[in-house]
C-alpha positions as a printed Julia matrix, in Angstrom:
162×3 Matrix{Float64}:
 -20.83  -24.95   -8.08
 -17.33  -23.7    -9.29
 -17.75  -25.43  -12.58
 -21.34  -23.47  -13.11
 -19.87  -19.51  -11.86
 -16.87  -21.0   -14.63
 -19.61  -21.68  -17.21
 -21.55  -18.68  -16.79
 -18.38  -16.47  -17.9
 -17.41  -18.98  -20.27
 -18.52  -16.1   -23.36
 -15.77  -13.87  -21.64
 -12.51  -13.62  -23.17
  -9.62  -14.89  -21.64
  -7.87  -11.7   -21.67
 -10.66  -10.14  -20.21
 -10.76  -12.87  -17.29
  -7.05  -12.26  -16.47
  -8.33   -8.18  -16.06
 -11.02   -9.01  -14.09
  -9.56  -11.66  -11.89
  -6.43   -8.56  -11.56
  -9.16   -6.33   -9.77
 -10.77   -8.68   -7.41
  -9.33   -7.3    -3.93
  -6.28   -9.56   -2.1
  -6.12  -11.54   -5.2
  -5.28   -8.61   -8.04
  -2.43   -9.01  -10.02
  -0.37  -11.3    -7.49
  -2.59  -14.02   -8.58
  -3.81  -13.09  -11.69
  -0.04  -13.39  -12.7
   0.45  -16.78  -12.36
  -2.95  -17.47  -13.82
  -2.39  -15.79  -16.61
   1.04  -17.42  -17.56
   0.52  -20.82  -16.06
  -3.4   -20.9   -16.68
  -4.03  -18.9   -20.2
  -0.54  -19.51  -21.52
  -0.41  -15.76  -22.2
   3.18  -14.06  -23.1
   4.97  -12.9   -19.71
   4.57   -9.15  -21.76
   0.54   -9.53  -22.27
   0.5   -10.75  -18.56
   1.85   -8.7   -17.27
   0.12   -5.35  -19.21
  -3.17   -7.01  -18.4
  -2.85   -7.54  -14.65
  -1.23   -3.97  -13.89
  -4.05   -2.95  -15.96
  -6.63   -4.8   -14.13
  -5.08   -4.02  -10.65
  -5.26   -0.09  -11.08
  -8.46   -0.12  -12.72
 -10.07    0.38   -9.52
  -7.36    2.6    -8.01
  -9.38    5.89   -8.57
 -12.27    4.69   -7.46
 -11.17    3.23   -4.08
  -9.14    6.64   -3.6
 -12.13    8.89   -4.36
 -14.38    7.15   -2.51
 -13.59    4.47    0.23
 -13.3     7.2     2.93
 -17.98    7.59    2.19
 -18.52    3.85    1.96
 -16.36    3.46    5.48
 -18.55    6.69    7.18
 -21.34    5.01    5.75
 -20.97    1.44    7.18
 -20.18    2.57   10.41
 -23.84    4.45   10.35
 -25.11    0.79   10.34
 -24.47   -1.79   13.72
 -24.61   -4.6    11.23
 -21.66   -2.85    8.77
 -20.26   -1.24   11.79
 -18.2    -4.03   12.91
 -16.47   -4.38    8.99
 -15.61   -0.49    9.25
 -13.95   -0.82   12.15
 -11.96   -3.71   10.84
 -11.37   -1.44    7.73
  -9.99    1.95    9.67
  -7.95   -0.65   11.62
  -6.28   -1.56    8.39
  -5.43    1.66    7.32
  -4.59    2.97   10.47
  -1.73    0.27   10.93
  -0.46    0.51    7.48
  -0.56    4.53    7.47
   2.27    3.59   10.26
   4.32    1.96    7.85
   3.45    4.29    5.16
   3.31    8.24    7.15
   7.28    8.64    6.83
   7.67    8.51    3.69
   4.32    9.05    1.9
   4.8     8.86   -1.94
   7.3     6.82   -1.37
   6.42    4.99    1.37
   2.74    3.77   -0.07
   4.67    3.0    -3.82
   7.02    0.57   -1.56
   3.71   -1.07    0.44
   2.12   -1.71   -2.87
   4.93   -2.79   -4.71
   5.86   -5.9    -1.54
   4.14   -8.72   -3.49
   2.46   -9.94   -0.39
  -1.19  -10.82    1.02
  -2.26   -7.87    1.94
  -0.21   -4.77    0.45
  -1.58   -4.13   -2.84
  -3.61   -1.17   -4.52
  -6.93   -1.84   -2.43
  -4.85   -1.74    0.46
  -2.45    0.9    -0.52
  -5.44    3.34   -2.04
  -7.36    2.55    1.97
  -4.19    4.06    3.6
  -3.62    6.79    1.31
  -7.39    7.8     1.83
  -6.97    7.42    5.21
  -3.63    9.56    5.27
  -5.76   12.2     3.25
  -2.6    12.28    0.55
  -3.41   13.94   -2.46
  -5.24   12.17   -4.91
  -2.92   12.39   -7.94
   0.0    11.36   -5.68
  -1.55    8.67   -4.27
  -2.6     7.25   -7.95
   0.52    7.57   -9.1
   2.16    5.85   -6.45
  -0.29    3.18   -6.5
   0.06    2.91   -9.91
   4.37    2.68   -9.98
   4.17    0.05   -6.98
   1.57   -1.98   -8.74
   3.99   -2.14  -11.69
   6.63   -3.07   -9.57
   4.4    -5.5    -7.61
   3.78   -7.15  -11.53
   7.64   -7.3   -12.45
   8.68   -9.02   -9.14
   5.83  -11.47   -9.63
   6.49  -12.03  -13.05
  10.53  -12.84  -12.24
   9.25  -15.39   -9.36
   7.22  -16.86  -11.52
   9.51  -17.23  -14.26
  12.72  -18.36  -11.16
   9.61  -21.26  -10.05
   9.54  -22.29  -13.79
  13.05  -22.67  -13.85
  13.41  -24.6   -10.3
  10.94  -26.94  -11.7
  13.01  -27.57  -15.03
């Protein structure tokens, strides 16, 4: 199965892959990183361009309109359940966000961790209602920073392993 969804992109670029594989939500660029150096071989500099690339491709998107999918799933008993979980999400990492806003969301994006990047950080800013041009620029500057500390653990693992 994985080696005929592999085939069936096989006319894609590898650069393009790395992009892609940046937006996919939980994954973005904290594992298209890795991929990128470890799979494609790229230059740490292409990798990392691509993958913040890729990662805040969807930023505007999920800020402008995340808050109308969510009202509309919980219209549904069958989505209902999933927006719940989603305003959930948001609602306990606005708490770790509200003090400090700009700040505060640039910081939870930049924390390469599971669970803290710009889908995450662009649900919570929604949810806090921050201004849309803040928010994207925050996302944006802790996505970068997100790529840079990925980049330098990837580069300390390469090292251990020398």
């Amino acid at each position: 199965m994985t080696q005929a969804i592999l085939n069936s992109i096989s006319f894609i670029p590898d650069w393009l892959r790395l992009i892609i594989i940046s937006m996919i939500p939980v994954i973005e660029l904290r594992g298209a990183i890795p991929w990128g150096l470890f799979v494609y071989h790229f230059p740490v500099i292409q990798t990392y361009i691509l993958c913040v690339i890729g990662s805040i491709i969807p930023a505007p998107f999920i800020l402008l309109f995340v808050q109308g999918f969510i009202n509309l799933l919980h219209r549904f008993r069958l989505t209902e359940g999933f927006a719940n979980w989603l305003d959930k999400k948001a609602e306990k990492g606005s708490v770790k966000v509200a003090r400090y806003k700009f700040w505060g969301l640039m910081i939870f994006v930049a924390i390469p961790l599971p669970g803290t990047g710009v889908w995450t950080g662009c649900l919570i800013a929604s949810f806090m209602e921050m201004n849309f041009f803040r928010a994207l620029i925050s996302v944006i500057l802790g996505s970068m920073i997100a790529g840079l500390l990925v980049i330098i653990l990837c580069q300390l693992g390469v090292i251990v392993a020398t």
